[in-house]
N, C-alpha and C positions, 0 to 999 in steps of 0.2 A: 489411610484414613478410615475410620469404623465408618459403616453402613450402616442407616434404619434400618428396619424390620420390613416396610414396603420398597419394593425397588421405584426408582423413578418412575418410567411411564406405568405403572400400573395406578400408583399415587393419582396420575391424569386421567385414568380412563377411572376412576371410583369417582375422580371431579367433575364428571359428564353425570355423574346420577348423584348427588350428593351435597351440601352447601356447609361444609366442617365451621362452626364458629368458634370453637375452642380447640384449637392445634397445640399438643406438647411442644414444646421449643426448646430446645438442646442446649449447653450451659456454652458451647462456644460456639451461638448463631446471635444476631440481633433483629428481630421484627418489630417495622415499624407499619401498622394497619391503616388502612383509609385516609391515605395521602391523596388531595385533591392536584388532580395533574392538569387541569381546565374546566371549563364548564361552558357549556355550547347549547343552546335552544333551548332555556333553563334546564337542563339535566346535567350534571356534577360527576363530570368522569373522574372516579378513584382507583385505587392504585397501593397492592402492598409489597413492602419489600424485605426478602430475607438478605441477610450476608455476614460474612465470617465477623467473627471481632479478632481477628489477625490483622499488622501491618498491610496493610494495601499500600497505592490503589487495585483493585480486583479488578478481572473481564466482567463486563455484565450479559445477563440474559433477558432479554423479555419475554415471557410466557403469555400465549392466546388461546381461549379456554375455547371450545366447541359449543356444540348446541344447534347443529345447523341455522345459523346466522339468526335465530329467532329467540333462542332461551342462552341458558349459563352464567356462569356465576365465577370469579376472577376468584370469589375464594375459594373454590374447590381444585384450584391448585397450589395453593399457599403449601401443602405437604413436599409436591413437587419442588417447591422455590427454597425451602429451608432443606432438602437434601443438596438440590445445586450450591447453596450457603456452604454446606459442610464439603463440600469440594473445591471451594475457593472462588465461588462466581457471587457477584454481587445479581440476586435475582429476584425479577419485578412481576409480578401479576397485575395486567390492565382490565377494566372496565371498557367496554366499548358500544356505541349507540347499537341496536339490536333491529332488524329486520321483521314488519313489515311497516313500523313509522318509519324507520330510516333504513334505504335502501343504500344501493352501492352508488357510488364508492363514499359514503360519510365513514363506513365503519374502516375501509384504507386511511382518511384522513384521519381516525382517532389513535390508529397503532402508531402512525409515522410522529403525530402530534407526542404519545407515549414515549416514542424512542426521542425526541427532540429533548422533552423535561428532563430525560435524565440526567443528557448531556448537558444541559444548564448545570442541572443539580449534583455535576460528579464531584463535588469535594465534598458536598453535604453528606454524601452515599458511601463515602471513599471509592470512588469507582473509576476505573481506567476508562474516560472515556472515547479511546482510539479502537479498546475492541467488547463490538457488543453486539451478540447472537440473538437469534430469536428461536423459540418452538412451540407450534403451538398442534393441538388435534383435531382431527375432521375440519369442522370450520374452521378453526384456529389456525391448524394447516394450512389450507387456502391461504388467510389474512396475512401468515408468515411468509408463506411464499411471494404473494405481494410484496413484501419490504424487500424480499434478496435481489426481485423482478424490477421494479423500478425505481431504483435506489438513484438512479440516474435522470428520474422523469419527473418533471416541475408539479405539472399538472393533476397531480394525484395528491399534494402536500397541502392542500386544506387551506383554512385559515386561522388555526391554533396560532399559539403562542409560538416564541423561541427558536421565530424563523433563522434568526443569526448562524443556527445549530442545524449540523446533517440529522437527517434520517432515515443513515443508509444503516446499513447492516453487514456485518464482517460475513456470517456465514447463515446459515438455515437448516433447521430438523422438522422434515416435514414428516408428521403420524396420518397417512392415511387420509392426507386432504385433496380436494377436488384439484384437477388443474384444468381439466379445460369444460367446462362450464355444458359445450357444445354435445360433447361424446357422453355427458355423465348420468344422461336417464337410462340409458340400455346398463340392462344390469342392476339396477338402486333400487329398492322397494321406497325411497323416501324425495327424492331426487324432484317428482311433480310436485310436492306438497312445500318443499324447500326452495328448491330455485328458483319459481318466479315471482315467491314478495322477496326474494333478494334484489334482481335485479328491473322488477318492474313491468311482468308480462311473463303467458309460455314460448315458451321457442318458436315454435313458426312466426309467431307476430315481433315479438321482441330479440331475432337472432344478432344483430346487431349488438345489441346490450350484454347477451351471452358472449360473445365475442369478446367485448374491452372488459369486463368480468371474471377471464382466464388469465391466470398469470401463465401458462404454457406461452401467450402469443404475445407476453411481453417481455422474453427472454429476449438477452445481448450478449457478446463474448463480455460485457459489464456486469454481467449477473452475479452474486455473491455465489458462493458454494455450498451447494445442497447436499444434505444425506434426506433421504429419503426410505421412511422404514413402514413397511406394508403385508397385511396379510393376504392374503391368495384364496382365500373364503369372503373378503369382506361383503357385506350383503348391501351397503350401505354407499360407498364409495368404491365400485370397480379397481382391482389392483390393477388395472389395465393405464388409471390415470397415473398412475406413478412411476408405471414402465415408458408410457408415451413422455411425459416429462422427464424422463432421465435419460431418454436420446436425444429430445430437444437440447436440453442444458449438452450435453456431450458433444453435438453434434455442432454449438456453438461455441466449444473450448473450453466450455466452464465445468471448475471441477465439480464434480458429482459420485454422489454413491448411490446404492440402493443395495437395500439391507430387505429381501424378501423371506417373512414369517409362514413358512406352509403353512398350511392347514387356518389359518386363526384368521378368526373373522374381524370383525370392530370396535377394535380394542383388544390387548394384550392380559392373559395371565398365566401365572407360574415360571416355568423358563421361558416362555415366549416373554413376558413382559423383563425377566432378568437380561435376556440379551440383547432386546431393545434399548434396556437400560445401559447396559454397559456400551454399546455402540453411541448411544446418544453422546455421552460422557467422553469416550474418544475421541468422540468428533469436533465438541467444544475444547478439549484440551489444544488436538492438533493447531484449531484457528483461531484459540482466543486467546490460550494462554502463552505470555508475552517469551520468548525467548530472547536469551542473552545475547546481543549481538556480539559477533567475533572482530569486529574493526571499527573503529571510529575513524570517521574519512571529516574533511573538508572540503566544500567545492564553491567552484567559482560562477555566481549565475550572472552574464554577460546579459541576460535579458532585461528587460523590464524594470523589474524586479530588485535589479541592483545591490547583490547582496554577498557575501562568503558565509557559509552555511555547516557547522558541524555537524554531523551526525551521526548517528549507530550502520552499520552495515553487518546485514544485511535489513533491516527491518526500517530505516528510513527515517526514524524517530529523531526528530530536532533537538537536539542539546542548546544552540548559543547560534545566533547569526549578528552580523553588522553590516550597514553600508559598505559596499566597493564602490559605489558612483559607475556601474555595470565595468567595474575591470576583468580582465582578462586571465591573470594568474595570482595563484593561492598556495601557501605553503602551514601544513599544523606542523608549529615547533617541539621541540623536544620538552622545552618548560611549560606547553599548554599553551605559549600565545600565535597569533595567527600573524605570515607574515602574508601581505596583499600587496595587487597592485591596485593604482587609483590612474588609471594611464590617460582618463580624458582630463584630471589634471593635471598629469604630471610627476606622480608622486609613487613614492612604495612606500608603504608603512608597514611598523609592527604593533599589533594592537594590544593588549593584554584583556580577558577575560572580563571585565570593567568597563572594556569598549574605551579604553585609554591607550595613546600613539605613545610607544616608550621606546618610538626609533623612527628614525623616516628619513629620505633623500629624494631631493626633490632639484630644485632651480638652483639651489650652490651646488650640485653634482653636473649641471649641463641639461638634466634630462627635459626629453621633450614629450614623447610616449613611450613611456616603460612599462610595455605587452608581458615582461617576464620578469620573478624575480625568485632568486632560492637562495636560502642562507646555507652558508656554506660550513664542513666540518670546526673550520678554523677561525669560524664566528664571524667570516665576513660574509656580505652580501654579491653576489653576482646578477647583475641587472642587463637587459636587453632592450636596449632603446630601438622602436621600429622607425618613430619617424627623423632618427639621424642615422640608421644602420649604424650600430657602436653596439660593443660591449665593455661592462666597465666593472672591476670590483671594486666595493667599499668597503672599506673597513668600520670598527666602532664607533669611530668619533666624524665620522662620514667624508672619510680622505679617499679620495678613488687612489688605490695601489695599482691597479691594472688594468690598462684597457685596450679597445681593438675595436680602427674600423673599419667598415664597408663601403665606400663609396659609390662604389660601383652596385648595390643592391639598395639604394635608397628608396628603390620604386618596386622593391619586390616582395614587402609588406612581410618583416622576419616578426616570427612568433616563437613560439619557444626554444631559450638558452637553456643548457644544462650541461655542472659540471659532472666528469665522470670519475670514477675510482681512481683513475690511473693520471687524475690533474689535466687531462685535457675539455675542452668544452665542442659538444655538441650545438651547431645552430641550424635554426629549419629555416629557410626561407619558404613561405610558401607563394609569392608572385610565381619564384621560379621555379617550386615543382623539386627543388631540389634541396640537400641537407648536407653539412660537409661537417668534418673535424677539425681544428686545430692546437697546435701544441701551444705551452707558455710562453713561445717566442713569437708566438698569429703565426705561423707556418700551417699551413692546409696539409695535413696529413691522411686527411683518405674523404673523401665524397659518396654520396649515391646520387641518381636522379629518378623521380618516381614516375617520371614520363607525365606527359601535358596535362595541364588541368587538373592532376591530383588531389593538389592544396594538401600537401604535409602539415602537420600542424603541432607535431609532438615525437620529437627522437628520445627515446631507453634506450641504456648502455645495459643491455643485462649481464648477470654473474659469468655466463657461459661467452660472455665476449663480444656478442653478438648482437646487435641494434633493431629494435622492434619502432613501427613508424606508424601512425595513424594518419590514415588518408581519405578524402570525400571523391563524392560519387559516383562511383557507389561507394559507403564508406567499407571500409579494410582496413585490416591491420596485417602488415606484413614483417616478419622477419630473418634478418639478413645476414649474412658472415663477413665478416673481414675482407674476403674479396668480392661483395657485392652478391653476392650470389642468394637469389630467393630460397630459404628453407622452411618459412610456411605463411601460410597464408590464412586468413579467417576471414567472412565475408567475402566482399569482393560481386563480382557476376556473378558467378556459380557456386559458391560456398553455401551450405543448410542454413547458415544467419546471415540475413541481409539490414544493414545497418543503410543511414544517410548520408552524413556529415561526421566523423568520427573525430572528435577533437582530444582531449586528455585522459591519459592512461596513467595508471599506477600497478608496479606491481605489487601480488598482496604477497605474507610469509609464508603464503601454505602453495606458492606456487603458481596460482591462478593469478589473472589478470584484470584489473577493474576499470572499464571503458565507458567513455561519456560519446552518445549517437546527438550532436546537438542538435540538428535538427529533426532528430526522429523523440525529441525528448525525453530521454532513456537511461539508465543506471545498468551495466550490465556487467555482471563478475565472470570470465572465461576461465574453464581449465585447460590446460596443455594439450587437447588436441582441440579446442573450438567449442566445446557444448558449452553451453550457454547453462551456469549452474543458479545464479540467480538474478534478479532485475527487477528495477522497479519502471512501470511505463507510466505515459499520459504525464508527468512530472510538471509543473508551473515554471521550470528554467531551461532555461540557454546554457549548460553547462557546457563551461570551456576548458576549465582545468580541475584536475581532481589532487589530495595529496591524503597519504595515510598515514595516521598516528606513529610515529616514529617510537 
């Protein structure tokens, strides 16, 4: 993609001295100026926005202009916002209340209230609004960090508009902004002049307010992902805050860079401000811009929530969900429609796309709680009733051809059936901790037991022969040979990942393994020897069973 003639951050630091009213605009950017985003204590917070006129939706940016929280001007990075355009980011310059009528935190409330509009407004904007960055300089810095900082924290969200709407933020480019409020007079020539109509007092009297004022001391392993880009001259804001902020963020798990400019003071030029600029650019590509996911999974949320749920993996992104009535197991067909269970009624359906039952077995089959259900090569259904221990195949027209039962485990709560390549079915019981095979005549041809209290809850027949079984507490996944015999293990006590409840596995094409932690509520893809390659945490389900795109 062709470059302007100014690289990005230098575009920002000419916007700390400068107020452009007339910006060239490129034949493939659209600028729309002085978009009203709310309006609070009669003052009209605006708002402009560049972005591509290519097919979207785009990442978006928000940009926060500097001015040590007193002056500046949102269009003095309009130049900044239409190069982001030309790279494919739908990008916003805000207006925000200014320091010393309004202190902190109003001008937190007005970026978060900024990033809420958009989100309302992402079909208006064409904008993606699942990923949307922020950067801003000196102060701006600060106010961005704020968003990556408490994306997670109520009390900071104001009372703008469009509370419906996050106003978290995917990642953060901080230029050379204060982070802890505390440490930033030693070193600053501007720092006593600046900080205390921000936050309402100097420091001895007002250290308190310096305190909640730091985003350093509102980092969480929740924090968004910062680069952070600084010079080692700066006169203004100590590089020292942005080294102290970059072991905080690390030392809390959050990913972080830092991008240190020798020599350059406050603000970037020449190739200092060129490789700021291409690092900034990097770094929004890495976390904004959206990647293909390589699987589309469906899973079963047993919680609450009561739902089967397609979606992208690894990125999480929802395609299509409908009512399970919180069932247990879930199959994505080969035609696209999803086959469920509904086991507090009774029932397994197959839904189509439409959220239309264009199959189902339910009380003319017998069933009473049918925990499992997988459609089979031969386009019949194999179903696992828990509360009569049975297994039973249907066919088309919903004739059971074959079944099998358990008398003897009625009280031992069986969870997932499956059949295997070679015609026989896998059943788990997990009351009893144990998982057995049998052939098409119900002859039990090989067993494991995973010793007390395991709760098995899901047997793989994998290619190499060998049966891989998910078990709780601690959750594990273990795998086993034909004569029982353990050959690996993940999780567990001692294993580098420790999981909870380990319910449904899938294996993926490339090898690896994709594990539901249900009660640790987790999405977790494994390679063949245990590292943990990707995952999604904190999730709103009870995932019981997982199935991939076939």
């Amino acid at each position: 993609m062709k470059r302007l003639v100014l690289p990005f951050v230098f575009a920002l630091m000419l916007g700390a001295q400068s107020t452009p009213r007339r910006v060239a605009v490129p034949d493939d950017v659209l600028v729309e100026r002085d978009i009203t985003y709310y309006t609070i204590q009669g003052q009209r917070m605006g708002m402009d926005i560049a972005r591509p006129k290519t097919p979207g939706p785009h990442p978006g940016v928000l940009l926060i202009h500097g001015g040590g929280f007193r002056s500046g001007s949102r269009d003095s990075f309009l130049p900044g916002a239409i190069q982001l355009a030309r790279h494919g980011y739908v990008a916003a310059t805000a207006s925000y209340r200014l320091a010393p009528r309004f202190q902190f935190p109003a001008l937190i409330h007005d970026v978060k209230t900024s990033v809420r509009f958009l989100r309302a407004n992402a079909a208006r904007f064409n904008l993606d609004g699942d990923y949307i960055g922020t950067a801003g300089a000196s102060a701006g810095g600060t106010l961005a960090l704020f968003l990556g900082v408490t994306r997670h924290t109520p009390e900071f969200e104001g009372q703008g508009p469009h509370n419906e709407f996050s106003s978290a933020v995917q990642c953060v480019v901080n230029l050379y902004g204060r982070s802890d409020l505390t440490t930033s007079y030693g070193g600053s020539r501007n720092a006593a002049d600046v900080l205390p109509s921000l936050v309402g007092g100097e420091l001895p009297w007002a250290h308190k307010e310096h305190l909640r004022a730091s985003p350093l001391f509102w980092v969480t392993p929740s924090s968004a992902p910062v680069l952070s880009i600084h010079g080692t001259l700066d006169l203004n804001v100590p590089y020292t805050q942005s080294v102290a902020l970059h072991h905080r963020l690390q030392s809390a798990g959050v990913d972080a860079e830092l991008e240190t400019i020798e020599g350059a003071g406050h603000g970037f030029k020449g190739a200092d401000a060129e490789r700021a600029d291409h690092r900034m650019i990097e770094f929004f590509d890495k976390h904004l811009k959206r990647r293909q996911d390589a699987h589309t999974i469906v899973i079963s949320d047993h919680g609450p929530g009561g739902e089967a749920i397609i979606m992208g993996w690894p990125s999480g992104r929802i395609h299509w969900r409908t009512p399970n009535d919180r069932g247990h197991d879930v199959q994505l067909l080969a035609n696209g429609n999803v086959l469920l269970t509904k086991d507090p009624k009774g029932e397994v359906v197959e839904i189509d796309r439409s959220g239309k039952s264009v199959w189902s077995a339910g009380k003319a089959q017998g069933l009473e709680r049918p925990l499992s259900a997988q459609r089979l090569e031969n386009g019949n259904t194999l179903i696992g009733d828990a509360a009569a221990a049975r297994v039973i195949e249907v066919d088309g027209s919903g004739k059971v051809v074959w079944n099998l039962d358990f008398p003897e485990y009625k009280t031992a709560s069986m969870r997932m059936v499956r059949r295997t390549a070679a015609g026989t079915t896998l059943v788990v019981m997990q009351g009893a901790s144990r998982v057995f095979e049998v052939n098409a005549a119900g002859k039990m041809i090989w067993q494991f037991d995973s010793g007390k209290a395991r709760s098995p809850y899901q047997a793989v027949r994998m290619a190499n022969g060998n049966t891989i079984f998910t078990l709780a507490d601690p959750g594990e996944i273990i795998e086993v040979d034909s004569s029982g015999r353990i050959v690996r293990s993940i999780g567990g006590s001692k294993g580098p990942s420790r999981f909870g409840w380990l319910s449904g596995a899938a294996p993926l094409p490339n090898g690896n393994l994709l594990v539901a932690d249900y009660t640790g509520r987790r999405l977790v893809e494994l390679n063949p020897t245990g590292q943990i390659v990707h995952q999604l945490r904190e999730l709103p389900y009870s995932i019981a069973s997982i199935s991939v795109k076939p």
